[in-house]
C-alpha positions in Angstrom: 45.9 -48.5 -66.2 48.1 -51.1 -63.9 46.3 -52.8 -61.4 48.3 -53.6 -58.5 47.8 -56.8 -56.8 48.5 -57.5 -52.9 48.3 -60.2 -50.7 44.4 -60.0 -49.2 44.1 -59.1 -45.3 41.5 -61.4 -43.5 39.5 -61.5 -40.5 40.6 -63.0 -37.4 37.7 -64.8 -37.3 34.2 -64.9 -38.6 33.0 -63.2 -35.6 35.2 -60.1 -36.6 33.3 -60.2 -39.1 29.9 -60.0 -37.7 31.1 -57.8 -35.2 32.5 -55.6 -38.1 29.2 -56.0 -39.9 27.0 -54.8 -36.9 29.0 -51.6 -36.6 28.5 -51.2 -40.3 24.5 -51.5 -40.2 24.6 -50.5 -36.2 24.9 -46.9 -36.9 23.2 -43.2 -36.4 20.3 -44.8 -38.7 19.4 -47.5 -35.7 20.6 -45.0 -32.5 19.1 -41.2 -34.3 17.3 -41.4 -37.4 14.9 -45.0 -36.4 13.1 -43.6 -33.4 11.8 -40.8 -34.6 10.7 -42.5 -38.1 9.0 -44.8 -35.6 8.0 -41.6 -33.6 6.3 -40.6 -37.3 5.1 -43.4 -37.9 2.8 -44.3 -35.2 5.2 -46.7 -33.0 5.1 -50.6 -32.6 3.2 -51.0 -36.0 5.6 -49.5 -37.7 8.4 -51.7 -35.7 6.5 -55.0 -36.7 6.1 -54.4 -40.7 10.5 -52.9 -40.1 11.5 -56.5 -38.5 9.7 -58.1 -41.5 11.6 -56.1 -44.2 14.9 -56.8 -42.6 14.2 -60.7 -42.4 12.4 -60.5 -46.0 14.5 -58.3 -47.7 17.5 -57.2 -45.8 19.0 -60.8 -45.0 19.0 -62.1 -48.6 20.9 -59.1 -49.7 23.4 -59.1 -46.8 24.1 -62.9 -47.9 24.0 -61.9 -51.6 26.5 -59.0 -51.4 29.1 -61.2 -48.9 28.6 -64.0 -51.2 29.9 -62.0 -54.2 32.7 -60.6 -52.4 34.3 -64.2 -50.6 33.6 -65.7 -54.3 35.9 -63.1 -56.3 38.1 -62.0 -52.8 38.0 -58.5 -54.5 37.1 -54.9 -54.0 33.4 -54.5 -55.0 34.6 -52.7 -58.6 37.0 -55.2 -59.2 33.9 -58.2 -57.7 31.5 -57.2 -60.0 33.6 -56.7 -63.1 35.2 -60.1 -63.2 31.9 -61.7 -62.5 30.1 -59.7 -65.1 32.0 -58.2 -67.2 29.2 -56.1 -69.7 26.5 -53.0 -68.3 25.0 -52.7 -66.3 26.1 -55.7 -64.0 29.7 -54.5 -64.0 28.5 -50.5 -62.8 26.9 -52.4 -59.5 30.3 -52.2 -57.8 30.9 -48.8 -58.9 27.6 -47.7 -57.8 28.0 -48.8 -54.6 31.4 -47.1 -54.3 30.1 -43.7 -55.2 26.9 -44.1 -53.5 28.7 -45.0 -50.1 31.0 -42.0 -50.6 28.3 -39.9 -51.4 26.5 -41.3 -48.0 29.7 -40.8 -46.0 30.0 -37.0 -47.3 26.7 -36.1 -45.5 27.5 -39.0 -42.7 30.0 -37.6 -41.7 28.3 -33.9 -41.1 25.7 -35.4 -39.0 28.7 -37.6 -36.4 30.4 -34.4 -36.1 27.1 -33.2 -34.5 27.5 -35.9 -32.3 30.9 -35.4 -31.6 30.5 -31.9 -30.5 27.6 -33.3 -28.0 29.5 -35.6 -26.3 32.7 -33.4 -26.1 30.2 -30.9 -24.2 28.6 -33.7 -22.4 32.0 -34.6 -21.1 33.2 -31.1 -20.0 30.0 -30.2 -18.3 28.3 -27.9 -20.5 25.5 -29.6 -22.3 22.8 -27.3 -23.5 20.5 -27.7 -26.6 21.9 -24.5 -28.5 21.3 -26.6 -31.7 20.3 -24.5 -34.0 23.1 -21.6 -33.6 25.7 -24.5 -33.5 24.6 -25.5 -37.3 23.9 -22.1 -38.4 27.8 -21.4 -37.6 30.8 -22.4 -40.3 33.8 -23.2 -38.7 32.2 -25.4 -35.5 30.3 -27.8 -38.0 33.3 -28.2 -40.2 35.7 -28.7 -37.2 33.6 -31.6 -36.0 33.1 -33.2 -39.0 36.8 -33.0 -39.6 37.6 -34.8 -36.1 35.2 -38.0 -37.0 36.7 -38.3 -40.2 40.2 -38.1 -39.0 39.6 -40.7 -36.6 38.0 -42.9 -39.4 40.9 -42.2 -41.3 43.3 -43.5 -38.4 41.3 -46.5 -38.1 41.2 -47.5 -41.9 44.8 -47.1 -41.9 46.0 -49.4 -39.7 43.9 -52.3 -41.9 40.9 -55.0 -41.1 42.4 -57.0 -38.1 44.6 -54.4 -36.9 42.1 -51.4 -37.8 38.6 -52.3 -38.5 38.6 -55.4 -36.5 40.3 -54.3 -33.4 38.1 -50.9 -33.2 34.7 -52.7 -33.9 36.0 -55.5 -31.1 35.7 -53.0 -28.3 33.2 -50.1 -29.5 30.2 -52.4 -30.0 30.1 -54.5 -27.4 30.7 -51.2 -25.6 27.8 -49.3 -27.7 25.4 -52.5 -26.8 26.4 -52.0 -23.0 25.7 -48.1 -22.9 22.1 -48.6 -25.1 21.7 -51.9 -22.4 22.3 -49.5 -19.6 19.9 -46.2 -21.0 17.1 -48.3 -22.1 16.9 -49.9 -18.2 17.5 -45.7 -17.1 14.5 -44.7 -19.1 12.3 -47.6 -18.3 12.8 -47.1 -14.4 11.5 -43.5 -14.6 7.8 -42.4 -13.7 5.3 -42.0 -16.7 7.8 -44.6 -18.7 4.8 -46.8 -19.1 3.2 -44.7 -21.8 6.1 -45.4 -24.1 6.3 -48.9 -23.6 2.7 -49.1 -24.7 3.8 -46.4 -27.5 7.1 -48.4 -28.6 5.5 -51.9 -28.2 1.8 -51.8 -28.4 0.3 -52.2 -32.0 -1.5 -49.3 -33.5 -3.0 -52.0 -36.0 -4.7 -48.7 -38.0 -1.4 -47.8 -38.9 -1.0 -50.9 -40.4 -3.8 -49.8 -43.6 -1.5 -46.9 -44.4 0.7 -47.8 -47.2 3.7 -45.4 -46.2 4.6 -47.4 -43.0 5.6 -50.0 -45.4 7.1 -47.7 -47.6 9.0 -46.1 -44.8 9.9 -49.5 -42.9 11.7 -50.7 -46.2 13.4 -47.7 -46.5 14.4 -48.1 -43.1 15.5 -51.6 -43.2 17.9 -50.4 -46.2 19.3 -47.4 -44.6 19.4 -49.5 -41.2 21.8 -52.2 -42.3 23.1 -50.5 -45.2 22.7 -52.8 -48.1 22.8 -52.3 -51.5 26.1 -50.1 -51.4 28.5 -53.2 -51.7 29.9 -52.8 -48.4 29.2 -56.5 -47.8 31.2 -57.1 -51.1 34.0 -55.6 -49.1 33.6 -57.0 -45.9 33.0 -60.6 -47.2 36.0 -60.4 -49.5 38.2 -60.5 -46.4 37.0 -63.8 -45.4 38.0 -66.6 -45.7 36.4 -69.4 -48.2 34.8 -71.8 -45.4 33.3 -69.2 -43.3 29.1 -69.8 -43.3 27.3 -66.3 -44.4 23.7 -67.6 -43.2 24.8 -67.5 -39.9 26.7 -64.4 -39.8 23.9 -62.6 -41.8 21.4 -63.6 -39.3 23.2 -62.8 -36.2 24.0 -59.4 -38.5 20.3 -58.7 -38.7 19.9 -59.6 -35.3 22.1 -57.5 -33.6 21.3 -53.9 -35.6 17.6 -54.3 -34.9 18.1 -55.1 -31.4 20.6 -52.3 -30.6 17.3 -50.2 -33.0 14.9 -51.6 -30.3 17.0 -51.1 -26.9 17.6 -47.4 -28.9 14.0 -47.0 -29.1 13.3 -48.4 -24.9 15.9 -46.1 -24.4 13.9 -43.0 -25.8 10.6 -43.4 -25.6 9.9 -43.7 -22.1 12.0 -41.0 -21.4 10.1 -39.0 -24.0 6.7 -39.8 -22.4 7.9 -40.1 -19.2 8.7 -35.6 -19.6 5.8 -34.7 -21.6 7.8 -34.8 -25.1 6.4 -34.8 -28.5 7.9 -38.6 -29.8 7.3 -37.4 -33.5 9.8 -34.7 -33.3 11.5 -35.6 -35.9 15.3 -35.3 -36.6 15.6 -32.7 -34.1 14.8 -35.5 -31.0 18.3 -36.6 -30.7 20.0 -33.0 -31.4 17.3 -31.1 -29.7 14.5 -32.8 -27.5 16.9 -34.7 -25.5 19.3 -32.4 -25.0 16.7 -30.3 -23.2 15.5 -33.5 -21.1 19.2 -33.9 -20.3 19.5 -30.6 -18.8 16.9 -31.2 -16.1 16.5 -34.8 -15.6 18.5 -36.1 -12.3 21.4 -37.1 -13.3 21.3 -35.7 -17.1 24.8 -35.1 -17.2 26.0 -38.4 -16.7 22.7 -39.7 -19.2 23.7 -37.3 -22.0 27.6 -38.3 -21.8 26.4 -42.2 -22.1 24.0 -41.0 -24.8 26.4 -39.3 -26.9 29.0 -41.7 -26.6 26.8 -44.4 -28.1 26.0 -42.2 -31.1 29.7 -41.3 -31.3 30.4 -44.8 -31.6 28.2 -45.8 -33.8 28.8 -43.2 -36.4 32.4 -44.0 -36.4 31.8 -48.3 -36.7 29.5 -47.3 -39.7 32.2 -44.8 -41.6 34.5 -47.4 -41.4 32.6 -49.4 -43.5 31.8 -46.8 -46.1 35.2 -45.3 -46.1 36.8 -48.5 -46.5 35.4 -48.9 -50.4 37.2 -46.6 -51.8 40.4 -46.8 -49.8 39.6 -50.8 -51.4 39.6 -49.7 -54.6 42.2 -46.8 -54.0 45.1 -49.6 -53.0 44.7 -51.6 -56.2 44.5 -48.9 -58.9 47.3 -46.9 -57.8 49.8 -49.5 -55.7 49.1 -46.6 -52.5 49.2 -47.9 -48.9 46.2 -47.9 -46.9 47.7 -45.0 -45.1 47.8 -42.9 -47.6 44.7 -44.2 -49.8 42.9 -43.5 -46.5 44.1 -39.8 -46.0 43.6 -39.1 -49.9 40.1 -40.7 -49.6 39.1 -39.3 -46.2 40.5 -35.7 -47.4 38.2 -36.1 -51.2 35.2 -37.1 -49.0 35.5 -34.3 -46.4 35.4 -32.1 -48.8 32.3 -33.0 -50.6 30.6 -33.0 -47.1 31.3 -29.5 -46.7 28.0 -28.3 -48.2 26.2 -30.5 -46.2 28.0 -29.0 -43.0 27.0 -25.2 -44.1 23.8 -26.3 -45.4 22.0 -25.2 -42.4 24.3 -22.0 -42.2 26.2 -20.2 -44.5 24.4 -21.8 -47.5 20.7 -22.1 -45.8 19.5 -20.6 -48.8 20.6 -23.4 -51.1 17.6 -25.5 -52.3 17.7 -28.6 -54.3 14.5 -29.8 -55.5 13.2 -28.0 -52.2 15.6 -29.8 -49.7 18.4 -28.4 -48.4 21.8 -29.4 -49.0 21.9 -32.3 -46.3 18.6 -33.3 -46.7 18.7 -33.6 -51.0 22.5 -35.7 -50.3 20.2 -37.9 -47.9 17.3 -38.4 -49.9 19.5 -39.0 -53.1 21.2 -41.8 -51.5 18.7 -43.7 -49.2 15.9 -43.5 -51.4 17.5 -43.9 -54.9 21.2 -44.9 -55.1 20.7 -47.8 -52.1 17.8 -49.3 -53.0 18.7 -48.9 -56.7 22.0 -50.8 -55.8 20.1 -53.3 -53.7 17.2 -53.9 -56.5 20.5 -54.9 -59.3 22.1 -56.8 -56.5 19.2 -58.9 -55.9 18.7 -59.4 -59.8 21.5 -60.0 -60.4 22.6 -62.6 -57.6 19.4 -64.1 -58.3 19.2 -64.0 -62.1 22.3 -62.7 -63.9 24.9 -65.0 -61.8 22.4 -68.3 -61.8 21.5 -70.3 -58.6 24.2 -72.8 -58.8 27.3 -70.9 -58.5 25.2 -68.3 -56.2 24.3 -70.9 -53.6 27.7 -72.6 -54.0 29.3 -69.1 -53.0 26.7 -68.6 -49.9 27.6 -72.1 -48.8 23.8 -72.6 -48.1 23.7 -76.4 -46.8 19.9 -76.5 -46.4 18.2 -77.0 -49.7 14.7 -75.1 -48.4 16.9 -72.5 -47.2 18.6 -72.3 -50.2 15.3 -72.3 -52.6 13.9 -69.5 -50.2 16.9 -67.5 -50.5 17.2 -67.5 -54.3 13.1 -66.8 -54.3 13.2 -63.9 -52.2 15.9 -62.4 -54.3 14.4 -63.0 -57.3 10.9 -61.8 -56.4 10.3 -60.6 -53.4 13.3 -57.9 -52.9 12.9 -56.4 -56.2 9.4 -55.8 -56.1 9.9 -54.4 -52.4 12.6 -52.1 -53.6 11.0 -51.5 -57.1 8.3 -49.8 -54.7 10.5 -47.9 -52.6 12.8 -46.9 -55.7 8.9 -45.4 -57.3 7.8 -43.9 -54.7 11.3 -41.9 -54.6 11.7 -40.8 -58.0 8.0 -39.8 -57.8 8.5 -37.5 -54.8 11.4 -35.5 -56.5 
């Protein structure tokens, strides 16, 4: 097949990039699903063994993946293949394109939930009729179609004028609305007790081997490693640009828009008598119902629904952009119309995961729903099975020398800690989540 070669976009600047990155990782998994796995999980505990995992695990793999793609200034297929060129090193990149399409399929299902929110936020009508809004067909479908659209627009107009330019206003904007609820919640009466929830250690929890289990797993779904969308992003810089750095103030900024998420829930949680362990249902369910009679819930529940608006849509830019990458060089197609053919193919697999709590209830895989098996699939095997080659093979396959001299490590005990975590620590962090997965199926 002809590959079709064009003249490689780049960042503005490296901190495009990092603010690109943040909206990547800065998505529903810090702002909906983290606070009620912490909720689950017994609060600040929990929190403590997560910020490890992220430094431990998710950091070296963040510099790993950009380091492959600035090297090869390619696609993630087209990365891994010229670096590699025999199984299974050369599937990484192609398992990291499915995977993040796979991800983006269900993704997407979930942001329309929040787009419908905050569209009844806006026009005054809030309520928390959750459960006959997903049980519908055509509602579901409508509002996953409007989030993929706009990531569709976005993607189109390409990484300065698209990616860059969106991710330029949305998160600083997302980190002033999370500033602005987490100071809300924290001035309301009874606040205190999720404070103490959030931030004061439960050391008990800490003998329970599932909080680490569930704290990797979190830091992987958090910053969304392991499906190459670093290759992507870090193909679009330029040669000079130091990854150390930018990973770092990466990892910083998704956990603390996770922690202000967290300050910005729990005391309002506590502070009305709510169950914090709720589950997935406290974004969609619990606070919709505090919203309606909390002074000033309107105005709270627009600010709160914006924010998960907004970071859905940062994140599915990243994921869609891997196979609109891809799309560009094996068919010659502008990014218009590799991102329409791309967004249109994804939408479409999402579908089931839209009626999954509807039309096709029913439908059981391996006793999930549709949603829920898509979900599990991806966070707990295809991410941390991407992650777990990435690290092996960054660490191992590619050899220290050209990997360092690609992460343009200047510190020589940074760079021997780098190469040890990747070669020992990750994989036998992910080996453990990957297990415990496959187990559970």
């Amino acid at each position: 097949m002809t590959v079709y070669h064009r003249v490689r976009e780049r960042w503005a600047s490296r901190g495009g990039f990092v603010l690109a990155a943040i909206g990547s990782a800065a998505g529903l998994g810090n702002i909906w699903r983290f606070p009620y796995v912490v909720g689950e999980h017994g609060g600040a505990a929990f929190v403590l063994v997560y910020v490890v995992c992220v430094l431990l695990i998710g950091v070296p793999i963040v510099i790993a993946e950009a380091a492959v793609g600035r090297a090869t200034q390619r696609d993630p297929v087209a990365a891994f293949r010229s670096l590699a060129p025999s199984p299974p090193w050369s599937m990484i990149g192609v398992l990291g394109t499915v995977t993040v399409s796979l991800v983006l399929a269900f993704y997407g299902a979930v942001a329309g939930w929040t787009a419908r929110f905050l569209f009844q936020a806006l026009t005054g009508g809030l309520d928390a009729d959750f459960g006959s809004f997903v049980a519908g067909a055509w509602q579901p479908l409508f509002w996953q179609a409007v989030m993929m659209a706009a990531t569709v627009a976005v993607i189109a107009g390409g990484v300065r004028g698209g990616i860059e330019r969106c991710n330029r206003v949305l998160i600083p904007l997302l980190g002033a609305i999370v500033l602005g609820l987490a100071v809300f919640s924290l001035t309301r009466d009874g606040a205190g007790a999720g404070v103490r929830f959030f931030l004061a250690p439960d050391w008990r929890a800490l003998l329970r081997a599932e909080v680490y289990l569930a704290a990797m797993g979190q830091a992987f779904f958090s910053l969304g490693v392991g499906a190459c969308v670093f290759v992507a992003y870090g193909s679009y810089l330029g040669r000079r640009d130091g990854l150390a750095r930018s990973a770092g103030a990466i990892a910083t900024g998704d956990t603390l828009i996770a922690l202000l998420a967290g300050l910005a829930i729990f005391p309002a949680v506590f502070a009305f008598g709510l169950d914090p362990a709720a589950g997935p249902q406290l974004a969609f369910v619990t606070l919709p119902s505090l919203f309606a009679i909390m002074p000033g819930g309107a105005a709270v529940g627009a600010l709160f629904f914006l924010l998960l608006a907004a970071a859905a849509l940062t994140s599915m830019l990243s994921m869609l952009e891997l196979p609109v990458a891809w799309l560009t060089r094996r068919t010659g197609w502008s990014r218009r119309r590799a991102a329409i053919a791309a967004g249109v193919v994804i939408y479409l697999f999402g579908v089931p995961a839209s009626l999954g709590f509807g039309p096709w209830k029913a439908v059981s895989i391996g006793g999930r729903g549709i949603l829920a098996m898509m979900d599990y699939a991806a966070s707990n095997v295809a991410l941390p099975l991407g992650g777990l080659l990435i690290a092996l093979f960054v660490g191992w396959r590619w050899g220290p020398a050209r990997a360092l001299l690609a992460a343009g490590l200047r510190s020589r005990k940074l760079a021997r800690i780098w190469i040890w975590l990747l070669r020992v620590v990750a994989p036998a962090a992910i080996g453990l989540i990957f297990l415990r997965a496959v187990a559970v199926i």
